[in-house]
C-alpha positions in Angstrom: 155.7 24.5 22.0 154.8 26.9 19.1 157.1 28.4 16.7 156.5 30.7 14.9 157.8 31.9 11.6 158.4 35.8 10.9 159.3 37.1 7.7 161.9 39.8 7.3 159.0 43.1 7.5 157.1 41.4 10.6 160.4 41.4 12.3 161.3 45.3 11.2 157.6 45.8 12.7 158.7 44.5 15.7 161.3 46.8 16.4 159.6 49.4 15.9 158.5 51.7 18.7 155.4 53.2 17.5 154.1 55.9 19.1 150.4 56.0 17.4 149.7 59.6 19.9 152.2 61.1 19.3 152.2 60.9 15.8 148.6 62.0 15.8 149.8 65.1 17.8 152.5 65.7 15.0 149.9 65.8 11.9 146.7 67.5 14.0 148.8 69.7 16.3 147.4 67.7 19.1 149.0 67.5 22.9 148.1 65.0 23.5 151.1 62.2 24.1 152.7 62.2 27.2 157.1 62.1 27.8 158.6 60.3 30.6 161.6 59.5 32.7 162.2 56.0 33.0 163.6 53.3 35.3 167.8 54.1 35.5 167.1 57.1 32.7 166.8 54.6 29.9 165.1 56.2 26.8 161.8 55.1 25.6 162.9 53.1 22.7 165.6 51.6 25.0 162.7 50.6 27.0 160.9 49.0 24.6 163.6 47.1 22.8 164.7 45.2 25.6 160.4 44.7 26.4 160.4 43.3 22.9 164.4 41.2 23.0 162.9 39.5 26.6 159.2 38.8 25.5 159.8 37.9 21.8 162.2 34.8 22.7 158.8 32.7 24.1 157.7 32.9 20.4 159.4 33.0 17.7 162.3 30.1 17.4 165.6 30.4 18.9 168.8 30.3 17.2 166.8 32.8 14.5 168.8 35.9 14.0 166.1 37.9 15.3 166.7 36.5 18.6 169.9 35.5 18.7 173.3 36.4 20.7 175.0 37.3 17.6 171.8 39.8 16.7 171.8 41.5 20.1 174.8 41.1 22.3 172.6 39.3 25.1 170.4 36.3 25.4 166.6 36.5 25.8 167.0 35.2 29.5 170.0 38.1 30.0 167.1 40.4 28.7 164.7 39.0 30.5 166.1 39.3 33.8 167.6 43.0 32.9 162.7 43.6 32.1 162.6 42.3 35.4 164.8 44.8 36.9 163.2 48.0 34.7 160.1 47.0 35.7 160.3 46.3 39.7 162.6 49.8 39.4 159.4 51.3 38.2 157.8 53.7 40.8 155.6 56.9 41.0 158.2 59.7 40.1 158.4 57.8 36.7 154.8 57.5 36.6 152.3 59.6 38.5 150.3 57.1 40.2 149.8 56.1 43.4 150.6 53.0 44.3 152.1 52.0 40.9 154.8 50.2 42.6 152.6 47.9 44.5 150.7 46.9 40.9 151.5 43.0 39.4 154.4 42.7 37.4 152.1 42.4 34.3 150.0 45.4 35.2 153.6 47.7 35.7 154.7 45.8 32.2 151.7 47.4 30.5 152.4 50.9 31.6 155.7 50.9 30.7 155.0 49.8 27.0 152.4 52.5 27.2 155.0 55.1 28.5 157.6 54.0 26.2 155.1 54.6 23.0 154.1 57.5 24.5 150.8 57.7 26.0 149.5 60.0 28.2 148.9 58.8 32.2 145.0 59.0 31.2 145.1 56.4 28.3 148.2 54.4 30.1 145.0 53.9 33.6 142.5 53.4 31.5 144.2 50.5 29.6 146.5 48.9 31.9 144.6 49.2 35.4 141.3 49.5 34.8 141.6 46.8 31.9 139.2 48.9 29.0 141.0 47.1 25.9 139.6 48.0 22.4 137.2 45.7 22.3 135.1 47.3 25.7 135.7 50.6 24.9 133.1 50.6 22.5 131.6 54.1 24.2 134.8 56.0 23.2 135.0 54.2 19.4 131.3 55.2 18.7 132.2 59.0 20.2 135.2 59.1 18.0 133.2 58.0 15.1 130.6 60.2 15.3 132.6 63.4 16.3 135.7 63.3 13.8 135.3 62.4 9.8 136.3 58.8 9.2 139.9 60.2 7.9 140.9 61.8 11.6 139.0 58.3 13.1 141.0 56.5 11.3 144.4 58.1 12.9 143.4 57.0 16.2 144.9 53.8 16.5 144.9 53.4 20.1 142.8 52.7 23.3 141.8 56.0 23.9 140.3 57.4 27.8 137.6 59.5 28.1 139.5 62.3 29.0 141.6 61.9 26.1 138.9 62.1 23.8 137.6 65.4 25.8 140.8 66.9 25.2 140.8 65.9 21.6 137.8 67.5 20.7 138.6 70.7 22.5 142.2 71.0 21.0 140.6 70.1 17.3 137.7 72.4 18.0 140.4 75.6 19.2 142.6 75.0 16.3 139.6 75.5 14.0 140.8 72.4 11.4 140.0 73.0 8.1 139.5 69.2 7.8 140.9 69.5 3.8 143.9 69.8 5.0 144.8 66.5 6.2 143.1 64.2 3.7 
């Protein structure tokens, strides 16, 4: 069994819903993350906390106050088995695609991290069903590279589709950037 030691800003980090698209939509003017309803209308960082209160407590030591009862009203297992529930709730008019509730537990646990941070359904496929992870999306990174200066690049911080990256360009390209803005 590992344990694993997290300092007081890991742990803050780990909280933290970040929603990498949508906060590239906020500084570019973007449309490009993507709002859902969830499983028994939970909000998105609802979502994602309990994600994080059920799969943290495999690795990081129990009794810690980041884990514990007294730190979150519930055990990891109580957490665990309220996932389990969100997740085989998940079904296509939370997230339009068919078949989504006959996908493995861990593919339907990857879309909802991706809905609750905000991705759009393009980025959320591309990931989490047809597996194209950061490191095999190279075709997308050298695109991104060579259309956007290394300061815009840099902002996109997550696995991004093809079609995302269409629609990037063609909403940065409309909007006319003047580039200088945004260093």
């Amino acid at each position: 069994m590992k344990i694993l030691i997290i300092s007081e800003s890991q742990k803050e980090i780990l909280l933290t819903n970040d929603k990498p698209s949508l906060r590239f939509d906020k500084k570019y003017g973007t449309t490009l993350s993507q709002r859902y309803e969830f499983p028994f209308k939970l909000s998105e960082d609802k979502i994602w906390t309990i994600y994080l209160k059920c799969r943290n407590h495999q690795w990081i030591k129990m009794g810690d106050d980041f884990t514990g009862v007294n730190r979150f009203r519930h055990t990891p297992e109580e957490y665990c088995d309220i996932w389990k529930k969100i997740v085989n709730g998940l079904n296509s008019n939370h997230f339009p695609y068919f078949g989504v509730e006959e996908l493995p537990f861990n593919v339907k646990t990857d879309i909802l991290g991706g809905m609750a941070s905000n991705f759009n359904v393009d980025d959320i496929v591309h990931f989490s069903i047809d597996g194209i992870y950061g490191y095999n999306n190279n075709k997308v990174k050298n695109e991104i590279k060579s259309t956007f200066p290394g300061y815009i690049s840099n902002d996109i911080d997550w696995v991004v589709s093809p079609r995302t990256l269409e629609k990037m360009k063609e909403q940065i390209s409309v909007r006319k950037l003047n580039m200088r803005d945004y260093i």
